[in-house]
Wavefront OBJ file of the C-alpha trace (Angstrom):
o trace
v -44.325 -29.028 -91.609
v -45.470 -27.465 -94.718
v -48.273 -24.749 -95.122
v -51.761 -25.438 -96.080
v -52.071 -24.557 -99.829
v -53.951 -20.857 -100.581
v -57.263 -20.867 -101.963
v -56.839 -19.780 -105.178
v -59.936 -17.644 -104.902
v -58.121 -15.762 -101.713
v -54.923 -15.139 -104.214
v -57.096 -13.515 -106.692
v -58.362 -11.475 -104.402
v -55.592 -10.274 -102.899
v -54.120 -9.868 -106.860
v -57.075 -7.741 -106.939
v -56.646 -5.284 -104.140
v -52.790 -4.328 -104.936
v -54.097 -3.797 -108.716
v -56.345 -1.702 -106.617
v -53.577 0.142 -104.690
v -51.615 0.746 -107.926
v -54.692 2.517 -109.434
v -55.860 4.090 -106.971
v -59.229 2.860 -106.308
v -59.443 4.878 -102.876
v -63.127 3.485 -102.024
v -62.770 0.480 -103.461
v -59.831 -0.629 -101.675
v -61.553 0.987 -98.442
v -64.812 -1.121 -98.883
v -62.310 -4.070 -98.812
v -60.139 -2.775 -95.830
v -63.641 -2.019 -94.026
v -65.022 -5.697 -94.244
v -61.492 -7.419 -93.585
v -58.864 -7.390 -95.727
v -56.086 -6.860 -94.148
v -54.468 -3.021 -94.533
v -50.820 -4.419 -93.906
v -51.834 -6.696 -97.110
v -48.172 -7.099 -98.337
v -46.683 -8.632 -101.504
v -44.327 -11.321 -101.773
v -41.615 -8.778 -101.856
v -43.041 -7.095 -98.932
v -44.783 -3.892 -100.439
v -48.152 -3.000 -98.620
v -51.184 -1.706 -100.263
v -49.905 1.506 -98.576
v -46.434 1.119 -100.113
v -47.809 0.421 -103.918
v -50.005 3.382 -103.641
v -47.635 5.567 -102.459
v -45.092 4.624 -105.322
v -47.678 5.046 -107.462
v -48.721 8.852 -106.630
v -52.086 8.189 -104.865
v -52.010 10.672 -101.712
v -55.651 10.472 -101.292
v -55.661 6.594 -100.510
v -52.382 6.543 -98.946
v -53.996 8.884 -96.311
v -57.312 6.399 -96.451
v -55.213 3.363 -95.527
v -53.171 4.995 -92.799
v -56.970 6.361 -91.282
v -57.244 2.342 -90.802
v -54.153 1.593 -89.404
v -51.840 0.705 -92.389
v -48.287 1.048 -90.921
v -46.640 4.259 -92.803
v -43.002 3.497 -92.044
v -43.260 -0.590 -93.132
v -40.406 -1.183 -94.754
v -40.710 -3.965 -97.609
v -38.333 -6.835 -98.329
v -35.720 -4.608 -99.594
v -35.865 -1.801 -96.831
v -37.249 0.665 -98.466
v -40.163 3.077 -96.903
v -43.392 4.435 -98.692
v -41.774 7.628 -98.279
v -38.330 6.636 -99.642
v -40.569 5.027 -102.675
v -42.397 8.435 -102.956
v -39.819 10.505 -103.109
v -37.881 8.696 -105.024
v -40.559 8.740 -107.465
v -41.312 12.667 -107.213
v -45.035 12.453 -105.825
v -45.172 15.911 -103.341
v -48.773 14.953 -103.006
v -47.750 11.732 -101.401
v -45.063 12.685 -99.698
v -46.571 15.571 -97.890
v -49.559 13.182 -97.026
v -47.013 10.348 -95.263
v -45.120 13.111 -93.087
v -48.328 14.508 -91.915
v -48.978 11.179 -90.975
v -45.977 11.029 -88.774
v -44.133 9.310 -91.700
v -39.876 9.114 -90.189
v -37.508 10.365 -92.822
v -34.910 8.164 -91.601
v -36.307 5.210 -91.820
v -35.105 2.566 -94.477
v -32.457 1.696 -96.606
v -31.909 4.331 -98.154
v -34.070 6.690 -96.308
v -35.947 9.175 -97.556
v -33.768 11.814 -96.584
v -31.157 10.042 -98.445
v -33.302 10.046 -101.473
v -33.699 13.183 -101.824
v -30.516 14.151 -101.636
v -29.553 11.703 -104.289
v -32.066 13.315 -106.808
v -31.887 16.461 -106.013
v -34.832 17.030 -104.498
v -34.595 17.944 -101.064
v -37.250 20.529 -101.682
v -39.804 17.220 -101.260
v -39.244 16.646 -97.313
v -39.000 20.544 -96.548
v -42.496 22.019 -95.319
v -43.823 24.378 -97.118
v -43.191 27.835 -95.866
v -46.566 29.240 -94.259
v -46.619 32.691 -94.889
l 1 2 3 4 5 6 7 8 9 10 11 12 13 14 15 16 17 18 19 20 21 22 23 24 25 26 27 28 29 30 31 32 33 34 35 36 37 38 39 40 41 42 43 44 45 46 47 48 49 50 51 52 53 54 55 56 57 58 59 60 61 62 63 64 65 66 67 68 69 70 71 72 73 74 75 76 77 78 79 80 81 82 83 84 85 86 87 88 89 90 91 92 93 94 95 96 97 98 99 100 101 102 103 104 105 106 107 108 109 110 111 112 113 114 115 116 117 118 119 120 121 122 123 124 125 126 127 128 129 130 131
C-alpha cells in the first residue's frame, strides 16, 4: 500500500524550517516548534533541525531545540551525531552547548571522540579548566 501524497504546502514548510535551522533563526524556528512542528523534524537523509544547526555553528538554537525535547544524540541516515557534525566542523560554541546537554561522545559512526582525534582537536570535548 502506497503513502498518501504530501501536501505540497506541508513540504514547503518543512523546506522552510531546516533553511531556518541552517541560519539560525533561533525564534523563528521556536515559534514553529511551539505551535507544532515537530522538533525531531528530520531530512530525507535523516538530519534534524537540531543536527543542521549544530553543523552549522548555531549554539544558541541548538540549546533552544533541545529545551523542547529535540533528541541531542539522533544519529542521521549516515550515523553521524550533532556532536560528531560539530566537531567535525570546529564550532566550540556548539559543542560545549550539546555536552552540557548530556550530549554522549561515543555515540555515532564515527563518534565524536573519534573526530576529534582525527582533526586534531581533542581540545573541543575537554572542559574547560575552572580555575
Amino acid at each position: 500500500m502506497s503513502e498518501p501524497p504530501v501536501d505540497p504546502e506541508t513540504v514547503d514548510l518543512a523546506h522552510a524550517l531546516f533553511d531556518m535551522a541552517r541560519q539560525g533563526r533561533t525564534a523563528q524556528l521556536a515559534a514553529y516548534v511551539d505551535a507544532g512542528a515537530p522538533v525531531d523534524l528530520a531530512d530525507p537523509a535523516g538530519n534534524t533541525l537540531l543536527m543542521l544547526a549544530a553543523y552549522h555553528g548555531h549554539a544558541d538554537l541548538v540549546q533552544e531545540l533541545a529545551r523542547r525535547g529535540a533528541d541531542v544524540d539522533r544519529l542521521n541516515d549516515r550515523r553521524q551525531s550533532p556532536l560528531a557534525g560539530a566537531v567535525f566542523k570546529g564550532e566550540p560554541q556548539v559543542v560545549a552547548a550539546l555536552l552540557g546537554l548530556g550530549a554522549d561522545p561515543d555515540a555515532g559512526t564515527p563518534t565524536a571522540r573519534d573526530t576529534a582525534q582525527l582533526f586534531g582537536r581533542p581540545d573541543l570535548l575537554t572542559p574547560p579548566d575552572p580555575t
